[in-house]
Z-matrix of the N, CA and C atoms (Angstrom, degrees):
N
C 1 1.455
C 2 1.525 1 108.04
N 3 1.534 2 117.56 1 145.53
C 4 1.384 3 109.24 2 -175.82
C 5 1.154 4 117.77 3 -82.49
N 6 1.413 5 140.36 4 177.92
C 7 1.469 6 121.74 5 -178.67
C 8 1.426 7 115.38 6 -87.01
N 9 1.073 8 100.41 7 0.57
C 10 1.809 9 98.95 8 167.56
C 11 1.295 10 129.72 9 -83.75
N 12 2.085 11 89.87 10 -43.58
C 13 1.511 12 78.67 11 161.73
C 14 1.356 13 140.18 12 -88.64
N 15 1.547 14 107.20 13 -0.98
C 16 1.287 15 117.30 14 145.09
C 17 1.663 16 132.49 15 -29.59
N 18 1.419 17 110.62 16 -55.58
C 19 1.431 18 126.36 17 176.16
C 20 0.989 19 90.95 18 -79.55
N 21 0.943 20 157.40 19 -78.74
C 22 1.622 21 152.84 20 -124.55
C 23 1.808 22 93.97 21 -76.72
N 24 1.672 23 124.10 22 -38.81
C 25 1.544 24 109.15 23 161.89
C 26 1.453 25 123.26 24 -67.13
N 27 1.640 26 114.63 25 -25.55
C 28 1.309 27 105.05 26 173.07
C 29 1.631 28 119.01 27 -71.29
N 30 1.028 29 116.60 28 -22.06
C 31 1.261 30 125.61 29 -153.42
C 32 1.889 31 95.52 30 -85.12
N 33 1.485 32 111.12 31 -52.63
C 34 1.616 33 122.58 32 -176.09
C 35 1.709 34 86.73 33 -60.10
N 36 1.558 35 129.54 34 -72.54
C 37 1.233 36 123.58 35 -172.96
C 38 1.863 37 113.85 36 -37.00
N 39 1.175 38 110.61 37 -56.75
C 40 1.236 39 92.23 38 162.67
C 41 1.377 40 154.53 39 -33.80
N 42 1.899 41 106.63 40 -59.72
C 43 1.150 42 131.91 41 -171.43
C 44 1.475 43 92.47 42 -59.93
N 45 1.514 44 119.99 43 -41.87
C 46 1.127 45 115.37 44 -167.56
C 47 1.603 46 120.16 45 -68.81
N 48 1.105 47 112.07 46 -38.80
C 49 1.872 48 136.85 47 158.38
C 50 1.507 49 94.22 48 -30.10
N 51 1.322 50 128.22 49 -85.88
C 52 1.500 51 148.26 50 176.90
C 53 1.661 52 101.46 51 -21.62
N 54 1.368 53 117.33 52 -69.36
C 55 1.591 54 141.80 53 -166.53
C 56 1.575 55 80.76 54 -77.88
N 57 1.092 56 149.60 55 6.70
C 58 1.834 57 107.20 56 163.70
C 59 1.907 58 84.23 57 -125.24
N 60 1.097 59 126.27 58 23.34
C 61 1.470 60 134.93 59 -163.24
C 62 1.304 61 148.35 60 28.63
N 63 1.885 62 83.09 61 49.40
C 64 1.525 63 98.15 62 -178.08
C 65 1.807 64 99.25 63 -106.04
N 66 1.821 65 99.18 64 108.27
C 67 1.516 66 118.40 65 170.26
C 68 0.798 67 103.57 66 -112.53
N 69 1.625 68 126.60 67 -179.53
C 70 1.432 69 145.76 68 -169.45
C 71 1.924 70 95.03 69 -150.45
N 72 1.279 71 95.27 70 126.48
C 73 1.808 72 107.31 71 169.90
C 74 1.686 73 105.63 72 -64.71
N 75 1.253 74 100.70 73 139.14
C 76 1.465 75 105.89 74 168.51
C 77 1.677 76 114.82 75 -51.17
N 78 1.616 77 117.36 76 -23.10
C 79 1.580 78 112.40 77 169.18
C 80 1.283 79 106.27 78 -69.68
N 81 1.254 80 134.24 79 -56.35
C 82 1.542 81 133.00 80 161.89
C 83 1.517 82 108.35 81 -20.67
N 84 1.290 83 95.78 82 -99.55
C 85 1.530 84 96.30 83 177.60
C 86 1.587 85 129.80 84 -18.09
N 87 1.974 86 101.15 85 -39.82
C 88 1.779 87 97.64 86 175.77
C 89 1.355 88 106.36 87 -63.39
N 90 1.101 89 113.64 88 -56.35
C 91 1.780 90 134.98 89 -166.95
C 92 1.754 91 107.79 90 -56.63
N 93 1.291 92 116.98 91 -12.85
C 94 1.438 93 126.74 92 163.39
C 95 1.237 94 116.25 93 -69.13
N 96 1.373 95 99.40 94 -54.65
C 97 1.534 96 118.71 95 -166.03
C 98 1.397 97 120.09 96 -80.95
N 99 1.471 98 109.39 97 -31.84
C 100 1.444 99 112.78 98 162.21
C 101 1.648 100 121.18 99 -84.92
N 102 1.189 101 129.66 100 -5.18
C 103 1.434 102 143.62 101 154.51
C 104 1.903 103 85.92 102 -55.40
N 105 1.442 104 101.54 103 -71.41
C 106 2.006 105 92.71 104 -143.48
C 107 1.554 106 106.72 105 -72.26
N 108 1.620 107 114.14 106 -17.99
C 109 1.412 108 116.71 107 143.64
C 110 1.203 109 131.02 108 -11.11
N 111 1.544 110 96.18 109 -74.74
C 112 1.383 111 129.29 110 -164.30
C 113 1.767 112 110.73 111 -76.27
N 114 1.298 113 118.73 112 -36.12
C 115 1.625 114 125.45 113 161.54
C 116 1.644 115 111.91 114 -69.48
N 117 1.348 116 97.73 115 -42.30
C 118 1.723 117 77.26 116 175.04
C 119 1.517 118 132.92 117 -67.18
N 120 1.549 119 104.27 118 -29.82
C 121 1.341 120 119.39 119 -170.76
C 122 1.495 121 119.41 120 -88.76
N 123 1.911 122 109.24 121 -22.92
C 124 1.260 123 119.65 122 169.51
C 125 1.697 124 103.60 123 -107.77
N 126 1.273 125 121.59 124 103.49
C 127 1.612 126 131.60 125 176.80
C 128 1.447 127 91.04 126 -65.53
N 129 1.086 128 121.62 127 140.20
C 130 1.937 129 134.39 128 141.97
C 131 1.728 130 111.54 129 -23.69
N 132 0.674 131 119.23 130 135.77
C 133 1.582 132 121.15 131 168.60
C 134 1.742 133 89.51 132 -106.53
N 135 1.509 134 100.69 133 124.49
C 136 1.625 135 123.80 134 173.18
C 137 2.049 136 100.03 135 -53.58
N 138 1.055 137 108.84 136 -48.87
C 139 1.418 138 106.25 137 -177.33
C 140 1.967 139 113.87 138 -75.50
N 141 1.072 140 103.27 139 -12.07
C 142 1.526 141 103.00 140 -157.44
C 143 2.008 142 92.44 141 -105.74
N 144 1.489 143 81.78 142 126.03
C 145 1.858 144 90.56 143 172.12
C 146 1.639 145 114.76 144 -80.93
N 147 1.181 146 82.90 145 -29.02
C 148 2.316 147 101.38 146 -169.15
C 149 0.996 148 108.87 147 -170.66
N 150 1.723 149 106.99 148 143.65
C 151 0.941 150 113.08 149 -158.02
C 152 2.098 151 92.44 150 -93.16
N 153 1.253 152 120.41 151 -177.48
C 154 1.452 153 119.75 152 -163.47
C 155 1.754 154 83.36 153 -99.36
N 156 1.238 155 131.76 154 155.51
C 157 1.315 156 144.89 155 133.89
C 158 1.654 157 139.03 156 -58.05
């Protein structure tokens, strides 16, 4: 698929998301983004079950 029409399905899939009124708050959205942040930058330790609090 080309990358346009790539976007151009994300973009209709979206609009459509919006139009049946499934949004996400910009706090959502932070709290997403700082989760996958936070997995990329902290790898699993093979030995470690959890991390301590």
């Amino acid at each position: 698929m080309e990358s346009n029409e790539a976007l151009k399905t994300i973009l209709n899939q979206s609009h459509a998301q919006v139009m049946e009124g499934k949004t996400l708050s910009m706090d959502e959205v932070e709290r997403f983004m700082n989760d996958k942040v936070y997995e990329l930058t902290h790898p699993v330790d093979a030995y470690c079950v959890a991390e301590s609090v």
